[in-house]
N, C-alpha and C positions, 0 to 999 in steps of 0.2 A: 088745500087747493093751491098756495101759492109756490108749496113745495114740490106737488106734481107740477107744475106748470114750470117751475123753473128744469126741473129734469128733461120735459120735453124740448124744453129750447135746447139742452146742452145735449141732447141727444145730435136734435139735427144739427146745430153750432158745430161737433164732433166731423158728420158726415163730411159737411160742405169744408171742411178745414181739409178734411185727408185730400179730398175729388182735387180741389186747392194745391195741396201737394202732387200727386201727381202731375198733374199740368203744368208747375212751375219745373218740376225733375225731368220730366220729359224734354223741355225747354234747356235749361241752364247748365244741366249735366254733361249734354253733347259740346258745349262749346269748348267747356275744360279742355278736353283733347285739341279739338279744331283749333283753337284759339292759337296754343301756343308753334302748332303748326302754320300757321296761317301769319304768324307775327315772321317768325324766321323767313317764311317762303317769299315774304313781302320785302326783308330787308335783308335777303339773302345773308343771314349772321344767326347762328345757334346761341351768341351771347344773349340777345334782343329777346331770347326765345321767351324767357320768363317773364319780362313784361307784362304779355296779356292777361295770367293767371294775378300778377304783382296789381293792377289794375281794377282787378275786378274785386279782388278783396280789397283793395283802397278803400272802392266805389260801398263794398258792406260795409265798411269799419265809417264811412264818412255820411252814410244814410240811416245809421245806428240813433241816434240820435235825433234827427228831426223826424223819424218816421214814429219814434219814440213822442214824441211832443204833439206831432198831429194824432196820434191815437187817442193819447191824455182831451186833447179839445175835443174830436170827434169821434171818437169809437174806432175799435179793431175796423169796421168797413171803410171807412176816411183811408186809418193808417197802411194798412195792406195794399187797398188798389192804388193809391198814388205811388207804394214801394213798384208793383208790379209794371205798371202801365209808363215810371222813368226804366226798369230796366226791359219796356218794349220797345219803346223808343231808344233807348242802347243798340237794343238787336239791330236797327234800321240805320246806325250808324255805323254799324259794324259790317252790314252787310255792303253801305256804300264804300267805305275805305279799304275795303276787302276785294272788290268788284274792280276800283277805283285803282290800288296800288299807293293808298295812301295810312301811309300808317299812323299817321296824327290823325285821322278819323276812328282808325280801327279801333284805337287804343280807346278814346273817348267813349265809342259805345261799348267795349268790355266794362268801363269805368262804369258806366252806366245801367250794366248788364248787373253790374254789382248789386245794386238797388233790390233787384229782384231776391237775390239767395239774402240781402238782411231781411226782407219781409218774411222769407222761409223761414228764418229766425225767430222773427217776431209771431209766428200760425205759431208753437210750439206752446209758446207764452198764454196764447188767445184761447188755448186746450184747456188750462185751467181756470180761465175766468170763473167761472160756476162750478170748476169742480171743487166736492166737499173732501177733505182728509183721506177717506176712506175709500177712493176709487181715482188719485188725482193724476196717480204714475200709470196706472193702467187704459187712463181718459187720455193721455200724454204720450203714451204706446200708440195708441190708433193711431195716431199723426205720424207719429214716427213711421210705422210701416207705410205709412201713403208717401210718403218721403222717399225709400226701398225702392217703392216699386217703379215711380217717378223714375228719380236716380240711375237703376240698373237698365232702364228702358233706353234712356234716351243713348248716350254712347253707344248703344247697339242701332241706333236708326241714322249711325253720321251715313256709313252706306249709303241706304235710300233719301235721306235729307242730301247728302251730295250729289243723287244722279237726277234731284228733284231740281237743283240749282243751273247743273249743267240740262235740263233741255228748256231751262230759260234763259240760259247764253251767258251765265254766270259760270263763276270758278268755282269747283270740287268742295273746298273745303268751307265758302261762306254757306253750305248747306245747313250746317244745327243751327244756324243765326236766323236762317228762314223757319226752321222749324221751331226755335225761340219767340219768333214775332208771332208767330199761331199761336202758339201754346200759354202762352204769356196773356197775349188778347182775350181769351178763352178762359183763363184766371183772373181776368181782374171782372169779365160779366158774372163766375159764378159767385163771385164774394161780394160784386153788388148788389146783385139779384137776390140770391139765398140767403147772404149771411143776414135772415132778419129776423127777431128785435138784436139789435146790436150786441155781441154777449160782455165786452165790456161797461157798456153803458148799464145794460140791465145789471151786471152784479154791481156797479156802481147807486143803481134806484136801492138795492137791498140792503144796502151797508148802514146800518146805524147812524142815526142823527148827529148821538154823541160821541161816535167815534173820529177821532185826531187825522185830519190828512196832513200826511207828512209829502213835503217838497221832495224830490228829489237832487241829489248833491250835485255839483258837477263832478266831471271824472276826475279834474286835478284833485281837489278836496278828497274826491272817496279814496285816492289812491295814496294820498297823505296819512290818512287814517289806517288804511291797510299796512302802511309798512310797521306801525307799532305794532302790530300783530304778526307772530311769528307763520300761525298754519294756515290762516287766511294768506299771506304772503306766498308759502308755499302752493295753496291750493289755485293760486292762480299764476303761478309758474311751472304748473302739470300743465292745465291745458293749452298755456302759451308754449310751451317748451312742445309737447306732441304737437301740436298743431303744424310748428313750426317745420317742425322734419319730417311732418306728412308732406303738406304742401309743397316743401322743396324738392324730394323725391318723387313726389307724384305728378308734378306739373311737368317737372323734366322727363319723365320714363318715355311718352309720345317722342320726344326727339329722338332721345338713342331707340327705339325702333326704328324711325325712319330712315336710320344710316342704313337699312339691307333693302329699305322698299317694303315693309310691311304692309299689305293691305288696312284703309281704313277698319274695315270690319274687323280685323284679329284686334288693330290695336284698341277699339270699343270695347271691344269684347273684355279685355284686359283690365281698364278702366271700371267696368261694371263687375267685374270681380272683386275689384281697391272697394269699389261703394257699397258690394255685400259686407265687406268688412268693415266698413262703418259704419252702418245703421242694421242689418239683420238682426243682429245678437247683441243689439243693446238692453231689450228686457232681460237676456240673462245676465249682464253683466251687472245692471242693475239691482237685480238681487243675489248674486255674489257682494256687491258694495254694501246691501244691507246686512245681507247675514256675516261677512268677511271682514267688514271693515273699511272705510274709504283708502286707508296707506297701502295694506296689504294689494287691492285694484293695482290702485297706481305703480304697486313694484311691478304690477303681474303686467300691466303697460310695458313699462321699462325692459322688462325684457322681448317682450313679443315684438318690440319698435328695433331694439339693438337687432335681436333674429332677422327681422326684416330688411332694415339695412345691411346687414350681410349676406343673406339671401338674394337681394337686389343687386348693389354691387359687386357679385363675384357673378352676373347674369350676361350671356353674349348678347347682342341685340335681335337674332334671331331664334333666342328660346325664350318663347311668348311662354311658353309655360312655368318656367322657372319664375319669371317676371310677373307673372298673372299669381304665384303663390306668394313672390316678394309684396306684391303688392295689397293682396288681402291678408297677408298678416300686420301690412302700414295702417290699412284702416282698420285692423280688430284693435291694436294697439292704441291707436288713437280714441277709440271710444271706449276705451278704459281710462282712459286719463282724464277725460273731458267728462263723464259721467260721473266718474266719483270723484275726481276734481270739483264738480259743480258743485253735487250733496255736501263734500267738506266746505265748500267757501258757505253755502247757507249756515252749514251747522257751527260756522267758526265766529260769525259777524253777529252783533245785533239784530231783532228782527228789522229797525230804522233804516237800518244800512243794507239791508239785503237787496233792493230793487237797484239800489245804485250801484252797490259793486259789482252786481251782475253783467249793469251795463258795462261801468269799466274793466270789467273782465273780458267781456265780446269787443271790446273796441281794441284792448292790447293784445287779443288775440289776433284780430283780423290785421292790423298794425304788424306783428311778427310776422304771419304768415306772407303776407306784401312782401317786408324785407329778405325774407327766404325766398321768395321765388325769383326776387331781384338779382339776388347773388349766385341763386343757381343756375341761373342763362349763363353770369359771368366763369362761374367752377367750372360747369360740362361742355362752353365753349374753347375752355383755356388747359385743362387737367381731364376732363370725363367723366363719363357716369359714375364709376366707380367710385373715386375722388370726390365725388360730391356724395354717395352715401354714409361715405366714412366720416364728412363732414356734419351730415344731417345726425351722427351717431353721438354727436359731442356734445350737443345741450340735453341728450337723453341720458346719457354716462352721467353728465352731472345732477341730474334730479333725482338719477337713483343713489346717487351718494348724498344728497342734499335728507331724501325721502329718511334715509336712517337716522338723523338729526333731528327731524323736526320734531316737537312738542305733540301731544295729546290735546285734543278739544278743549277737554277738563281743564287741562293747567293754562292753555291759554284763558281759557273765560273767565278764571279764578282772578286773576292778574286784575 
């Protein structure tokens, strides 16, 4: 009975996560594009441009952690809707200093908007609470696609989210920040509402009396302990390293369209093409990483990311197309590295250490990714687009030479 009964909670636990993900995709996906539009338009400087994007993964990388601690006290429904409901309150900052011409506001609510995509983060995690062995990737899949659909949706609605702005006497581009405050509001009632019994807490009631809780490290400690390890080092330098020259490619690709006048809608369009390639074909790449190997992924990363920054920077700003395929082969790329990136750091670490390094893997990701977007306002305002893919190609060249070096599971664990 208590078998059945826990399957049913993870059943609907499963639904109410994906419905979750859409509503936050819908939301936080349009801003990507808008954001770093909206940062230039404000301070008239394509340097500035990356900021927004630099900001809002600050605001993930800086609510990693406490969204993480309030889960632990109070359950996935604490941890989630407090992530979600600071990055709606972002949205409402973002929409003032955007309306406003004030870019110390704007910045703050992207910063804030951040909030929301660690919580994305953290549904991912809240998939497995209850799942057993035997269905935990495929329970972890459903989410994933509510993610997809989210995602590809919303940069396609900047259009109508812009002409929703404009006939309430607002500016064009603060429209996905209006459609972030809905959508946002709207995920944090269904995870209050629904998400019930708690699926942390409940797999928390079933865990054995005598089973050891272990603390969680901090990230300095866990990161101390990684570097005596050589593939867990590596395996968290795949996905900081893709991550990094996704981010800085894809935050900047909005700008150089808008040097010809691209319509919102193409450049959405474009955008949701980069995030089929991030999340579509993650179950297949998934089980390519198990049947292939985690290295073998990560070369097949390595190259599709190199392809892609050359595909991207040899792109005019008026062939969306060329750019719409640069750019979904950045995100097929990137969830090749970050997927079997992840499988290697579990299978390289301790089971003790696995929850921690996880964390400090999400946080020196989101860490890079900031600094990549930073620098690439400074590259494609100062050199250009193209200059900045060739840029984004250099911590990818180096992993794929790194990747032939590194040790086997086996001889690390032996050690």
């Amino acid at each position: 009975m208590k078998s059945q009964s826990t399957q049913e909670i993870q059943k609907r636990t499963i639904k109410v996560l994906a419905a979750t993900q859409i509503l936050s995709g819908v939301g936080v996906a349009g801003t990507v594009a808008a954001g770093s539009l909206l940062v230039s338009s404000i301070s008239n400087s394509e340097t500035l441009a990356g900021l927004a994007g630099s900001t809002a993964v600050l605001g993930a990388a800086a609510m990693a952690i406490p969204l993480s601690k309030l889960t632990q006290r109070g359950g996935r429904r604490l941890g989630l809707s407090v992530g979600y409901t600071v990055g709606l309150i972002g949205a409402a900052f973002a929409i003032f200093g955007g309306s406003q011409r004030i870019l110390i506001a704007m910045l703050f609510g992207t910063f804030l908007v951040g909030a929301a995509s660690a919580s994305g983060y953290q549904v991912r995690f809240a998939a497995t609470d209850l799942a057993d062995d035997s269905n935990r990737s495929r329970q972890l899949s459903y989410v994933v696609w509510g993610s997809t659909v989210g995602a590809v949706t919303g940069p396609n609605l900047m259009g109508p989210s812009g002409a929703l702005a404009e006939s309430l006497g607002l500016p064009t581009l603060v429209g996905p920040y209006i459609l972030a405050l809905i959508t946002l509001g709207m995920g944090v009632l269904v995870i209050w509402l629904f998400l019930k019994p708690d699926p942390y807490l409940t797999a928390a009631n079933l865990r054995p009396q005598s089973e050891e809780k272990h603390e969680l490290l901090s990230a300095r400690k866990t990161l101390e302990l990684i570097r005596q390890n050589p593939t867990a080092l590596f395996a968290i330098a795949a996905i900081a390293f893709g991550h990094v020259a996704m981010v800085s490619v894809m935050v900047m690709t909005p700008i150089h369209m808008a040097h010809v006048d691209v319509t919102l809608t193409v450049i959405g369009l474009v955008i949701s093409i980069h995030i089929v390639g991030m999340y579509a074909f993650s179950p297949i790449v998934g089980s390519l990483s198990d049947r292939l190997g985690r290295r073998w992924v990560i070369q097949l990363g390595v190259i599709i990311l190199l392809a892609a920054c050359l595909v991207s920077g040899l792109a005019d700003a008026h062939n969306s197309i060329q750019l719409g395929f640069g750019l979904f082969l950045l995100g097929l790329g990137w969830s090749c590295t970050l997927i079997a990136g992840s499988a290697l750091l579990s299978e390289a670490v301790e089971t003790e250490l696995r929850p921690s390094s996880q964390g400090a893997s999400d946080l020196l990701m989101n860490l890079m990714g900031a600094g990549g977007g930073a620098m690439a306002g400074v590259i494609i305002g100062t050199l250009g687009y193209g200059w900045l893919c060739l840029f984004a190609a250099v911590p990818i060249a180096t992993l794929g030479v790194w990747s032939v070096r590194v040790p086997n599971v086996s001889e690390t664990k032996g050690k």
